[in-house]
Residue, then its C-alpha position, 0 to 999 in steps of 0.5 A: x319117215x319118208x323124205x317126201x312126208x317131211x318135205x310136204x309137212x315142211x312145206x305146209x306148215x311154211x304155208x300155216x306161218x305165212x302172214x295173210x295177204x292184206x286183204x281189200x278194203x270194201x268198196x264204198x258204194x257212190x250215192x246215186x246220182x240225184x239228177x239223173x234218178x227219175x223220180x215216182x210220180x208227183x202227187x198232190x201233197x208233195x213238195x214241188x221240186x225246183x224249177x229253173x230254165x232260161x227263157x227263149x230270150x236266154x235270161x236264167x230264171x228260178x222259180x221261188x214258189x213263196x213270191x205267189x199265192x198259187x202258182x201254175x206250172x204248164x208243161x207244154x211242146x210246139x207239136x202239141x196239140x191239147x197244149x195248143x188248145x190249152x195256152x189261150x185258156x191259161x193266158x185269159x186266167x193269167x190276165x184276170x187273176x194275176x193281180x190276186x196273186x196267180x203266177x203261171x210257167x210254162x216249161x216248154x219240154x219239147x226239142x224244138x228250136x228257139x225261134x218256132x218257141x218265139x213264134x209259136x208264142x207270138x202266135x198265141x199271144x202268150x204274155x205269161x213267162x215261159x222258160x226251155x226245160x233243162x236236161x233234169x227237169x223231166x225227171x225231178x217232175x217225175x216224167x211227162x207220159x202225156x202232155x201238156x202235164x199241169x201243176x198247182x203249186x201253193x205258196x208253201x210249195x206244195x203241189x196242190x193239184x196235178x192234171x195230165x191232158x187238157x180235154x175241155x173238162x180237165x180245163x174247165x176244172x183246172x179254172x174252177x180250182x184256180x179261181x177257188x184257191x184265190x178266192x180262199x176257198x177249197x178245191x172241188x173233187x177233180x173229174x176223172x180225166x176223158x179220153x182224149x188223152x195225147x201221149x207225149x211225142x217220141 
């Protein structure tokens, strides 16, 4: 046999006998990160997620859906046209059913500062408690394509009702639920949203 034959079989069976490289151990995949993750839409049904900001006075609030028997959750911005509109309506709701068991938040989501929050408040002479949304509010309430956005929350915490806009239908229907809900009686079919829809500012 040929020196070059015995030295490849050699060199092939030093290869066969040689222990396997340790081999890596499989990676674990990180859970994704909940509060970044944007949640689908929220529907009626659904449980409400948690909601805490702190007010434009900087006190920490958290919302406890329990403490009410509904609970409306507003979504609004300073630049915000229909919210405008709309928070005049919401506080005359919050200063005749408040005491049947109505709480109502508005969660300011827009980038303004804390002095146009104070005024645009005084302004309106909005009494009901408002808080500044946090960096994960807008996704763990599955995003606000329009604004304001309008949650009925019940006391199981649930969400009972979800309006997006506030055309004058949209409100007056948001009034009639409301007044059903405390007066133990069920909702009506809610209208299809109008038109007049206003996307969210970019």
């Amino acid at each position: 046999m040929r020196r070059s034959s015995i030295v490849m079989i050699l060199a092939l069976a030093c290869l066969a006998l040689a222990p396997a490289p340790p081999q890596e151990a499989p990676r674990k995949r990180k859970p994704f990160d909940a509060p970044t993750m944007r949640r689908l839409a929220l529907a009626p049904g659904d449980p409400a997620p948690s909601l805490s900001g702190a007010t434009p006075d900087g006190e920490r609030k958290t919302v406890h859906w329990g403490e009410h028997a509904l609970t409306v959750v507003n979504f609004w911005a300073t630049w915000c046209l229909p919210c405008k509109a709309e928070m005049p309506i919401l506080q005359d709701l919050y200063a005749r059913r408040g005491k049947d068991g109505l709480a109502i938040w508005g969660v300011e989501v827009g980038r303004g500062s804390v002095e146009d929050t104070r005024r645009f408040l005084s302004d309106l002479k909005i009494g009901y408690p408002v808080m500044r949304a946090t960096q994960d509010t807008g996704a763990d309430w599955g995003g606000f394509a329009i604004l304001p956005t309008t949650f009925l929350v019940g006391r199981e915490g649930k969400i009972l009702r979800k309006y997006a806009g506030a055309t004058p239908r949209q409100s007056e229907g948001l009034i009639a639920d409301v007044t059903a809900v405390l007066d133990g009686r069920p909702m009506g079919v809610q209208p299809f949203p109008d038109a007049e829809l206003t996307p969210k500012k970019p």
